[in-house]
N, C-alpha and C positions, 0 to 999 in steps of 0.2 A: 261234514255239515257244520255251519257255525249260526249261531244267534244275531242278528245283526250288533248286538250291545257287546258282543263278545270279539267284534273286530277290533285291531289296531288303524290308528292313523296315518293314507296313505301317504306316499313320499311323490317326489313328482313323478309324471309319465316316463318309462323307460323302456324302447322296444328292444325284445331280445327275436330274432330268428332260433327257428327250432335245434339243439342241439342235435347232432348225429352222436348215434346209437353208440360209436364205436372211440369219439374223441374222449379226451379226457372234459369230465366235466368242470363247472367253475362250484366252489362251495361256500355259505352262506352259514356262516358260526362253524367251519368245521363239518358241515352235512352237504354232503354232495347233492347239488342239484340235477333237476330232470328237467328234459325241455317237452314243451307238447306245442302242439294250436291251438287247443282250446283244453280248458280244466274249465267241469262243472262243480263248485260246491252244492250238496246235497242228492242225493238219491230219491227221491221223490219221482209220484207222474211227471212231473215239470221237468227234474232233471237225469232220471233214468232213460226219460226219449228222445232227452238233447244230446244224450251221450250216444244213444247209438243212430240216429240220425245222423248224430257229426263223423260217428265210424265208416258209416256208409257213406259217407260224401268222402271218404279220404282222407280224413283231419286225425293226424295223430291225436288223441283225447285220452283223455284219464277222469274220474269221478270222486269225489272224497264226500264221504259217507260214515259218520261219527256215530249211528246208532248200533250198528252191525248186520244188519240184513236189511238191502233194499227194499222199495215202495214206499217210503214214507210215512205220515200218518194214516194216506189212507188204507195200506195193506195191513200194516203194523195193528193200529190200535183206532183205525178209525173206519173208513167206509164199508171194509170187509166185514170184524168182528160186529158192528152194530147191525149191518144187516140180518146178518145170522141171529141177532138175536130180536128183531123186528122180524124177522120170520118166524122164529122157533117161540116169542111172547105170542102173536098171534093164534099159531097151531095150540098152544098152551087156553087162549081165550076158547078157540072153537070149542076144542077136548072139555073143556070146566063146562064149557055152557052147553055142548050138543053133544059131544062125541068123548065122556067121560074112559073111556078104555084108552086114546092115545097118549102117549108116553113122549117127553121130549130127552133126545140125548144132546147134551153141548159140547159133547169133544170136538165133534167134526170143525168147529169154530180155528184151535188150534190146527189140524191137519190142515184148513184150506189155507190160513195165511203162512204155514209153514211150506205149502206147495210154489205159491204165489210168488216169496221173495227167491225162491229158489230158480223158478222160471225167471225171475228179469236178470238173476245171476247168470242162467246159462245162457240168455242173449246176449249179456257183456261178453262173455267167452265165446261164444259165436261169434261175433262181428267183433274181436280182437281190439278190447278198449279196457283199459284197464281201471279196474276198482282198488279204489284204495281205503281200507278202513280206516278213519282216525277221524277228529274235527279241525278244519281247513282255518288259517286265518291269514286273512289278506297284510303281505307285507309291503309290499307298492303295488304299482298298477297293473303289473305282468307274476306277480309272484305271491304264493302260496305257500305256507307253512304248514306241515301236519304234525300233529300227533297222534299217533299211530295205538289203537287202542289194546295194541300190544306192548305198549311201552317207548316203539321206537319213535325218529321225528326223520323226519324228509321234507326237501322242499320243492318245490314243481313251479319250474316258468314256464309262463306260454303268453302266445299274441296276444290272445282272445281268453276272458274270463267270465262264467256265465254262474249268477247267484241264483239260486233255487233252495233257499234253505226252508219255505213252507211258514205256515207260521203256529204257534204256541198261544196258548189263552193269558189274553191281558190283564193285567190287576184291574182289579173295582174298588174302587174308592171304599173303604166302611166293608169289606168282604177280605176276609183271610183265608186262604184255604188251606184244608190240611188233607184233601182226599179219603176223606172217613163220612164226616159230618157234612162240609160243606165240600161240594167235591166238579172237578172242571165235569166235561162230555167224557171225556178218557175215563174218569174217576167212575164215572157214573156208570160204566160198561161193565164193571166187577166190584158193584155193592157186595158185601157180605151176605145180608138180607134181604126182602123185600120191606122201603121201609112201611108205616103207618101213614105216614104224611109227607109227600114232596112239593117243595116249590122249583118252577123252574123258572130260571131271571133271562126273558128276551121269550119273541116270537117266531124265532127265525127256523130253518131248516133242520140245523142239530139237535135243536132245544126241544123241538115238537116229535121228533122220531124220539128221542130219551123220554120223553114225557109219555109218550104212546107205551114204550115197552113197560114201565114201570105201572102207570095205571093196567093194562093190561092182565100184569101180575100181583095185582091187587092193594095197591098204593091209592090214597085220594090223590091228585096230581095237579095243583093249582098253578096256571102259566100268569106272570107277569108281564105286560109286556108298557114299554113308553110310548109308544103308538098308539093310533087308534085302531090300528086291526093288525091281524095276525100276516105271517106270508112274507114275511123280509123283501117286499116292492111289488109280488102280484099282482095280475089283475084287480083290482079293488070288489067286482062284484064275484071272481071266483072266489078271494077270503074270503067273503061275508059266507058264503055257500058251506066251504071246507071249514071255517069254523063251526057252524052249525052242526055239522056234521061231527065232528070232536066231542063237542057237549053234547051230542044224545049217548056218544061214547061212557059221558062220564070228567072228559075235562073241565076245568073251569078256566076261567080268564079271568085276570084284570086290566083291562085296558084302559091306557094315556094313565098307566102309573108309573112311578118311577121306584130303584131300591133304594132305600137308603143307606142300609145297613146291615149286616146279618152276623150274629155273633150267639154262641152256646150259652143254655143259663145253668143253672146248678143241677137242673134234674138232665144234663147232659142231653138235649132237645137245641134248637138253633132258634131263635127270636129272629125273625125278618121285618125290619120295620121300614113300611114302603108310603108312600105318599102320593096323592094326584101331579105328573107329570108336568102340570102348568104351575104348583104349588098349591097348596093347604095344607090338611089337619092331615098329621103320621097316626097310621096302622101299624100296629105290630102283630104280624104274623108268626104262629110257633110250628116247625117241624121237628118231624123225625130225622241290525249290519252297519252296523256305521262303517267302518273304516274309510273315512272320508268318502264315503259314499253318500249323496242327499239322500234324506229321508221327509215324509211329510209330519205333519203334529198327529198324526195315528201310529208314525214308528214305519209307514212301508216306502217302498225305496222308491223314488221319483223315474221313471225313465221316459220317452219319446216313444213316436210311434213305431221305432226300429228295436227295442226295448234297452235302446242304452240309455247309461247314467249319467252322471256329468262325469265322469269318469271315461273316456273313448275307450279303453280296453275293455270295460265291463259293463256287463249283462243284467239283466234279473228277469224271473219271470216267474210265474205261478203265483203262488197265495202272498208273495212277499211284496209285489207289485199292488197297486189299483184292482177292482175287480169284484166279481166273484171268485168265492173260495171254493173252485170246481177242479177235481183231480182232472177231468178233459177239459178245460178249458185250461189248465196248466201242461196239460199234452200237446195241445194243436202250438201253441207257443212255443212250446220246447222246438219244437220245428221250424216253426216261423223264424226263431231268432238263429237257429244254426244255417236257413238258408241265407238270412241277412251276410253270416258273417261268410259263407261258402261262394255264393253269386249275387250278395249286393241289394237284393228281395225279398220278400218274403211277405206273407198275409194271413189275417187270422179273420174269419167272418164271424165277430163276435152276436152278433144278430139269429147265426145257425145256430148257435150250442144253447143248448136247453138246459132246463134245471127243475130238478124232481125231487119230492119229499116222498119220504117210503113208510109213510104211515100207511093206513087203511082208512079208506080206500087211499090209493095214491096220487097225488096231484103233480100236474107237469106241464109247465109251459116252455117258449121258443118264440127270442124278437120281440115286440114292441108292445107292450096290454095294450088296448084301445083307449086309456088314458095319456100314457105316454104318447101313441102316435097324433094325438090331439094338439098337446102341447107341444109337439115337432109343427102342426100347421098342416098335416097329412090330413086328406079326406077319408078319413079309418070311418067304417062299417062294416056290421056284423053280418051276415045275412041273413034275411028272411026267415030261412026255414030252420038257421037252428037260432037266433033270435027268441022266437016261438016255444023252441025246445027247453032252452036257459031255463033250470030250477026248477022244472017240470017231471027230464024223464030221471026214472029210478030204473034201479036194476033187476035183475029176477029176484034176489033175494031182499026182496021187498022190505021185511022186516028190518035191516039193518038201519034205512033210513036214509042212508046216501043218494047224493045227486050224483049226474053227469052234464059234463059240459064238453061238449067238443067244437069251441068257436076259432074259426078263422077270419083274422081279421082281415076285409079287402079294402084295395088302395084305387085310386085314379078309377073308377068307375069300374071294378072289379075284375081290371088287368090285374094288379099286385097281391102277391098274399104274403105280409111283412110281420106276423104273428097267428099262434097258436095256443089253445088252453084246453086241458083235457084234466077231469076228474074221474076216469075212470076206476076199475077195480086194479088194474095193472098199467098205467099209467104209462109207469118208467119201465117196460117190457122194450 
């Protein structure tokens, strides 16, 4: 897997057909080359399903994979380990507040992701595609450089090259991070302690599940966000609902602020000094790919609706593309794009794939809010009877104070259903 700022500049297009197994091969500094049809950089959902999707279709494929165990961020150090611990903060909440006898253990956190990368290894080994550890970089448009994170370097041509390298948390302007004090989502997953006081900078999906487990654990948990509401593009009246809901928790918000800054002062605490979004008067807050490949002014790689680049040889797909940054939304494309390059097709119904926050209660929508299908010119309505329901009904455990929402949005006189929004207890079930 490579960084996209970690590529080289490619050379022009050069088609090689697939080496056989048995000729001698051509060498590249002295390193014998390998031929495939397709090399994915990165092991990730995006690119561990493009690999064996491309096996199954018959495409000699190989994977390069520079962290050492597949799944990417999400098995590694992101969707697995945080849920576990948005589950086991939770059971921890109940136990403190109802059920003072239950105990929480977190090993099992390490056994699942340890289970996890081992299973997409023995699909690689099953459908007969091989992994190769190192970090990959594009030397022209058919060729691949590794270094082998055993020291060695090899180099792999093929037709067809497909980027899945995920992506990594961005610099902020006025924000250094050192993973102690001021620390990415990853960071935030194995504080040392619980702190006193966190802020968290953004409203979005990762920021509010980190922000849940820490208050949870007994942190004041203050979210900044530049928006006017929370929900990284939600329905607008299911935020106003799930935020609500947060704050009888115990969250706070700042909303339509912006950061400006945040840096340690002498009592080893962090000063966050944030401002109104539109501009005014500063608060300070104290806690506890290139390789000639386009990119747009966010750093992600430009492709077409086939997901190539300007580049015909090469691919990209998952978090490194446009998008949400959804491990299944970087699956169904790993597919898409290996059928493109197998039979010419391929399709991704980005309207099906849903997206869920695993806080508590859980929120989860699918397709269009009824503000977007508005501004499409679509005749979107709610229905009636759960119209009526919106911010009414509660659950049995009354006390907690959550709503449910369970609205479908209909179209064309209530032939179409082009969205969904659900704030149940288990949502993302």
């Amino acid at each position: 897997m490579v960084p996209p700022s970690a590529a080289g500049a490619l050379k022009p297009l050069v088609t090689h057909d697939t080496y056989n197994d048995d000729a001698e091969k051509p060498r590249v500094g002295g390193v014998a080359v390998k031929g495939y049809d397709v090399v994915i950089i990165g092991g990730g959902p995006g690119g561990y399903v493009a690999t064996i999707k491309a096996a199954q279709l018959g495409l000699k494929t190989a994977c390069v994979e520079g962290r050492g165990a597949l799944g990417g961020t999400c098995l590694n150090v992101g969707c697995i380990p945080s849920k576990s611990l948005l589950h086991n903060s939770h059971l921890y909440h109940v136990a403190h507040e109802e059920v003072s006898h239950r105990g929480i253990k977190v090993s099992v956190v390490e056994k699942s992701v340890a289970g996890l990368t081992r299973g997409v290894e023995g699909l690689f080994k099953k459908n007969k595609t091989e992994y190769v550890k190192g970090w990959g970089k594009l030397l022209d448009a058919n060729t691949v450089a590794v270094d082998g994170l055993d020291g060695s370097k090899s180099v792999l041509t093929s037709k067809n090259i497909i980027i899945a390298t995920g992506s990594e948390p961005s610099p902020f302007p006025g924000v250094e991070i050192d993973e102690e004090s001021i620390v990415t989502s990853t960071g935030a997953l194995s504080l040392k302690k619980v702190p006193e006081k966190l802020i968290v900078i953004g409203g979005g999906v990762i920021r509010l599940e980190v922000g849940s487990v820490w208050k949870r654990l007994g942190a004041e948990c203050t979210v900044v966000e530049c928006a006017n509401e929370i929900g990284a593009g939600m329905d607008a009246d299911m935020a106003k609902v799930f935020r609500k809901t947060l704050q009888k928790q115990g969250l706070e918000f700042k909303l339509g602020t912006k950061v400006v800054s945040a840096v340690k002062n002498a009592q080893g605490k962090v000063d966050v000094v944030v401002e109104p979004a539109t501009g005014g008067p500063q608060e300070t807050l104290t806690v506890d790919v290139n390789a000639g490949v386009q990119v747009d002014a966010k750093g992600r790689v430009v492709t077409d609706a086939e997901f190539k680049t300007n580049v015909p040889s090469v691919r990209a797909l998952g978090d490194v593309i446009a998008g949400p940054m959804l491990a299944h939304k970087a699956e169904e494309e790993g597919v898409a794009a290996v059928e493109y390059i197998k039979h010419g097709h391929g399709h991704v119904n980005y309207n099906a794939v849903p997206s869920v926050i695993y806080t508590w209660p859980e929120v989860a929508w699918a397709g269009l809010s009824e503000a977007e299908a508005k501004a499409k010119g679509a005749d979107a309505q709610v229905p009636p009877t759960l119209a009526e329901e919106r911010n009414t009904h509660t659950t049995k455990e009354a006390k907690t104070g959550f709503m449910v929402t369970g609205d479908l949005l209909l179209f064309n006189g209530g032939k179409e259903k082009k969205g969904v929004l659900s704030i149940p207890e288990n949502a993302g079930c």
